[in-house]
C-alpha positions in Angstrom: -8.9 -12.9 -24.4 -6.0 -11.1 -25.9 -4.2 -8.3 -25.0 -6.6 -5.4 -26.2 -9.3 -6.8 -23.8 -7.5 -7.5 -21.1 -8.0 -4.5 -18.0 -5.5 -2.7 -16.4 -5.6 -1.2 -12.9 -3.5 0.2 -9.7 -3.4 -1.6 -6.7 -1.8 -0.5 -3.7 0.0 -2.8 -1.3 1.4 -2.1 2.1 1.7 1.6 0.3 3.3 0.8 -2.8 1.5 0.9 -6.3 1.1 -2.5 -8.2 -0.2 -2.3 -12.0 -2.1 -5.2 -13.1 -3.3 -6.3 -15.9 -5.2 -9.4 -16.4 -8.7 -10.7 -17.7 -10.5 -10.4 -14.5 -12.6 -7.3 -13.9 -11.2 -4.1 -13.0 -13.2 -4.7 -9.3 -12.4 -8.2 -9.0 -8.3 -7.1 -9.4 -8.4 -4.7 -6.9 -10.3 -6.8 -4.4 -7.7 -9.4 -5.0 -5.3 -6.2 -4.1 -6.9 -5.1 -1.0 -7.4 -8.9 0.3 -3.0 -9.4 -0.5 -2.7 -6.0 1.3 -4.8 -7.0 4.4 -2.8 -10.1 4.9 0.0 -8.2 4.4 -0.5 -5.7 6.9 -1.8 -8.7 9.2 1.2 -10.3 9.4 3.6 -7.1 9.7 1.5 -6.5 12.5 2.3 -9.6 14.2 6.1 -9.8 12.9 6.9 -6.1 13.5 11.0 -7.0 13.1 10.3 -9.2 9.9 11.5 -7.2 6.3 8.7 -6.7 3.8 9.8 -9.5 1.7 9.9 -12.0 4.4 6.4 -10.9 5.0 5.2 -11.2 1.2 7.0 -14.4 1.3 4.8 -15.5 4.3 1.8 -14.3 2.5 2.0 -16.5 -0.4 3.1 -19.2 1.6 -0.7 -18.7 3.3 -2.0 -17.7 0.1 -0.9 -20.9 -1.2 -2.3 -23.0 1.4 -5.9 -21.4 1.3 -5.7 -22.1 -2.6 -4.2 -26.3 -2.0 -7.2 -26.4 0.6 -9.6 -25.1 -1.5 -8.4 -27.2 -4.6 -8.3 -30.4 -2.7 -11.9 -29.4 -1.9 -12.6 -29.5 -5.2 -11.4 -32.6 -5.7 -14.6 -34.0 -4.6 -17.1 -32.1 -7.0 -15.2 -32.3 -10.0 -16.2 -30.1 -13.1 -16.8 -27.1 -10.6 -13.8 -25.4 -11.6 -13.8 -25.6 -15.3 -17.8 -24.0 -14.8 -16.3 -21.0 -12.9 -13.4 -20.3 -15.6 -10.8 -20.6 -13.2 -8.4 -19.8 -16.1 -8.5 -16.1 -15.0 -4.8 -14.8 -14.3 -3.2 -11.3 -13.4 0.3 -10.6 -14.9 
């Protein structure tokens, strides 16, 4: 997909605005948005000292894990990935 097709939307993220543009649908992007800013807000709850970058920091480090987990899942049905185009990515 190149750059013509690719959709652009506005996120918002513990009250900040994030453009994104990617080849995902505008409705996957901002689910993907809302589900960062709920874990966000999560862990700012819990950590109400910690600075907002320590707490995006911490929310990729359990982004990160959820993905590993669910690739190592994968390992045992291989093929699954390449039939849901995993290849989607946000910039």
């Amino acid at each position: 997909m190149d750059d013509k097709e690719k959709s652009r939307v506005a996120v918002y993220i513990m009250g900040e605005e994030y453009i994104l543009r990617g080849s995902s649908s505008p409705e996957r992007m901002h689910s993907v948005g809302r589900y960062v800013d709920r874990m966000m807000r999560t862990l700012a709850e819990k950590n109400h000292q910690m600075s907002r970058q320590k707490i995006a920091v911490l929310a990729a480090l359990n982004l990160a894990d959820e993905l590993l987990k669910l690739k190592e899942e994968n390992l045992h049905s291989p093929g699954e990935a390449n039939k849901r185009g995993d290849n989607d990515e946000l910039a």
